[in-house]
C-alpha positions, 0 to 999 in steps of 0.5 A: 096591361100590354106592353108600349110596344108590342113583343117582337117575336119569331117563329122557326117551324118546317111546317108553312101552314103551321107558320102561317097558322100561329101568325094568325093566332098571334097577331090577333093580340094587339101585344104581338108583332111577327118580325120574321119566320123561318123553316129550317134550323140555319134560317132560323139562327140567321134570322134570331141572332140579326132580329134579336126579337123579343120571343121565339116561338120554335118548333123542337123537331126542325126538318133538318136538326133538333130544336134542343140544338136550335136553342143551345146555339142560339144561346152560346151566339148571344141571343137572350130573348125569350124561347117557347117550345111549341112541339108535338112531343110529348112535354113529360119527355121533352119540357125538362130538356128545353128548359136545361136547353134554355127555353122559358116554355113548351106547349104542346101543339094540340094544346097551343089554340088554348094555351099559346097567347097565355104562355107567351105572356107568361114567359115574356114576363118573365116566367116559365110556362109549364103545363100543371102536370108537367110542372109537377112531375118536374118539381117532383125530380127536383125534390128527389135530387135534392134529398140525393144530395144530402149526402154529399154535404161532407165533401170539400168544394175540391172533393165534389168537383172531382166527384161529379167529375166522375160521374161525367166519366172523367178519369184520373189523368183527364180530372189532374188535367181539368183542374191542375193537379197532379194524378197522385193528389187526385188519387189522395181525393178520391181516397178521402171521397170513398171513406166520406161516402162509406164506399167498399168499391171503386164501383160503389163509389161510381155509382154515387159519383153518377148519383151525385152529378144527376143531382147537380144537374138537377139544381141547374134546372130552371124552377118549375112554376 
């Protein structure tokens, strides 16, 4: 059933013609309205955060700067609509990166004539819109970070902090400084971190700490459909 009111929605591409090409798609639906159209990066931004529309279709490889950064400062001023990635690279490289971004979509551009309406449905909805095969290889990354994490369970809340600390390439006095303490009681954790893991080196244990904070960030992902 549509919407009482029809999805407000924005794009941000450097392309007119491609502009004017996804306004005809769209507007053929009696569940779309266009609000506004951008082609650079800071057109764009002015344009989501004073429209505020329901959904934005954007271009990931804006002219002047990348739609993933598009999307984070869209995010950080307070836009909470929906963002869909409509791009021309390829979605097994990409769709993971706009998802963790904060996109709810990506389309790959030769795909959007069949694909576009129903995506955006999708994600309006409230969903996420993956290709099956994107989805997939996703779902599977997801599984493997998981089993990754397994075995971490023996950490204290304190001592996977400072880990994945670690693994984002804090050292000693940044982690002390994040969190408060002291370098000796960061020292004491690692300690404690190193016997719990069964680590012989502190490069051993490095590389568990990167192992670990790939995990985390994994469990971040938005989920798959």
């Amino acid at each position: 059933m549509p919407p009482a009111v029809p999805y407000s929605l924005l794009l941000v591409d450097d392309h007119a013609i491609v502009r004017q090409g996804l306004a005809a798609l769209l507007t053929r639906e009696s569940d779309f309205t266009i609000v506004g159209e951008a082609g650079t990066y800071a057109d764009g931004l002015a344009a989501v955060l004073a429209l505020q529309p329901a959904g934005v279709v954007l271009d990931l490889s804006l002219r002047d700067q990348s739609g993933l950064d598009w999307i984070r400062e869209a995010r950080a001023k307070g836009y909470t609509g929906k963002i869909l990635v409509l791009s021309m690279h390829d979605e097994d490289l990409y769709a993971d990166k706009a998802l963790r971004a904060g996109a709810q979509g990506y389309v790959m551009k030769d795909q959007a004539e069949e694909t576009l309406v129903a995506a955006l449905r999708t994600v309006l909805a409230g969903g996420t819109h993956l290709s099956p095969a994107a989805a997939a290889l996703l779902a599977g990354s997801a599984e493997s970070a998981g089993k990754a994490a397994d075995g971490f369970g023996a950490l204290t809340a304190r001592e996977s902090e400072i880990l994945a600390s670690m693994g984002s390439g804090l050292t000693t006095r940044d982690i002390a400084e994040k969190f408060g303490l002291s370098g000796r009681t960061v020292e004491v954790h690692r300690g404690n971190i190193k016997r719990k893991l069964g680590c012989h080196s502190l490069a051993e244990m490095m590389v568990k700490a990167a192992e670990f904070r790939r995990a985390q960030d994994a469990a971040l992902q938005p989920p798959a459909l």
